[in-house]
C-alpha positions as CSV (number, residue, x, y, z in Angstrom):
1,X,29.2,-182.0,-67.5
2,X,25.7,-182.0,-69.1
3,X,24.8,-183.8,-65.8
4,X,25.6,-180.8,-63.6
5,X,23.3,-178.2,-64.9
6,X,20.4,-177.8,-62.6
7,X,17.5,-176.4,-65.0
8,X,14.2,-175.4,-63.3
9,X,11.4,-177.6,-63.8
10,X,9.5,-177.1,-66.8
11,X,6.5,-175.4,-65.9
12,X,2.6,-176.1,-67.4
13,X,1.1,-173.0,-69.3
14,X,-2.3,-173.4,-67.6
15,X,-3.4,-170.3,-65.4
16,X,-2.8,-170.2,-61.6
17,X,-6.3,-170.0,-60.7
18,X,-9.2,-172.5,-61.8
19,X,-12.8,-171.5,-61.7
20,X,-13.1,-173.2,-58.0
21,X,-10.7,-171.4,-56.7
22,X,-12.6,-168.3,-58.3
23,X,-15.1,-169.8,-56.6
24,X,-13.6,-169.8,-52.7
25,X,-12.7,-166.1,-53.2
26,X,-15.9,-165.1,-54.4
27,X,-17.8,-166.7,-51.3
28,X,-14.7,-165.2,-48.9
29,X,-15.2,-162.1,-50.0
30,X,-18.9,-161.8,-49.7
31,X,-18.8,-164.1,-46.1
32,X,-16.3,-160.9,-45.1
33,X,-18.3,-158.3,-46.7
34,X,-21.8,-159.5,-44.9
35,X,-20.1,-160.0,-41.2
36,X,-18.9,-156.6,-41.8
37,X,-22.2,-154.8,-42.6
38,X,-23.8,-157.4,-39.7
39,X,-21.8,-156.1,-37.3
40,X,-21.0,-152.1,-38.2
41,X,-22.6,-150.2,-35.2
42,X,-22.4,-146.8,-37.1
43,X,-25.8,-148.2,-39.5
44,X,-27.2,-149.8,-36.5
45,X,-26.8,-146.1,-34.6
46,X,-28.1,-144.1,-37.5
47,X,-30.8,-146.4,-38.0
48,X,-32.3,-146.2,-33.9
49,X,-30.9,-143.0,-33.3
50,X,-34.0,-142.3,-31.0
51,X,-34.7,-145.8,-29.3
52,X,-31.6,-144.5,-26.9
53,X,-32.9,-144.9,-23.2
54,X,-32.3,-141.8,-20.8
55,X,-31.3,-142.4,-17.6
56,X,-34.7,-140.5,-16.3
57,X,-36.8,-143.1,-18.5
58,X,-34.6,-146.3,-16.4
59,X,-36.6,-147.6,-13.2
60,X,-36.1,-146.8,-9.9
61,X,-33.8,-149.4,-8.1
62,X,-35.5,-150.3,-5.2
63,X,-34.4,-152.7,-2.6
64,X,-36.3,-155.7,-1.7
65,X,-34.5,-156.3,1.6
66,X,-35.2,-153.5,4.6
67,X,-32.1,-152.6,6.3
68,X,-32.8,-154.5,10.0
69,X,-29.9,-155.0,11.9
70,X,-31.5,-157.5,13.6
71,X,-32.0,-159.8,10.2
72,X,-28.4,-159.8,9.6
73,X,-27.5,-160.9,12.5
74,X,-29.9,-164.1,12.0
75,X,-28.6,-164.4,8.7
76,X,-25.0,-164.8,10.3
77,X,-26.0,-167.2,13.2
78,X,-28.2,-169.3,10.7
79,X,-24.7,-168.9,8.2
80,X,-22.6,-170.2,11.3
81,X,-25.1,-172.8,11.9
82,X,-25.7,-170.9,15.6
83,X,-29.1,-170.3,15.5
């Protein structure tokens, strides 16, 4: 019955982790770290607190078109191909 005894493998004593995989974690980490300072809009905000843009320092939208009633209806003769 020597047969039937299911014993777990026998297992190395070397440690989990090698230095590469040391490695992979360090750069991970500091990858996550500088995305995360790249992109934290609370710095960026206390940084340019005063390059905010009032809307009384915006231009003026002007049109380039005049209203002319009689334009629009050219445009949709010349889009019906009724000109």
């Amino acid at each position: 019955m020597e047969g039937d005894r299911s014993e777990a493998p026998a297992r190395s004593k070397k440690a989990a982790l090698n230095w590469v995989d040391y490695l992979v974690l360090a750069a991970t980490i500091l990858t996550f770290l500088a995305v995360v300072a790249f992109n934290n809009p609370h710095a960026a905000r206390a940084q340019n607190g005063a390059a905010l843009i009032t809307s009384s320092e915006l231009p003026e939208q002007v049109s380039h078109a005049p209203f002319d009633p009689g334009l629009i209806r050219a445009r949709i003769k010349l889009a019906n191909h009724r000109l």
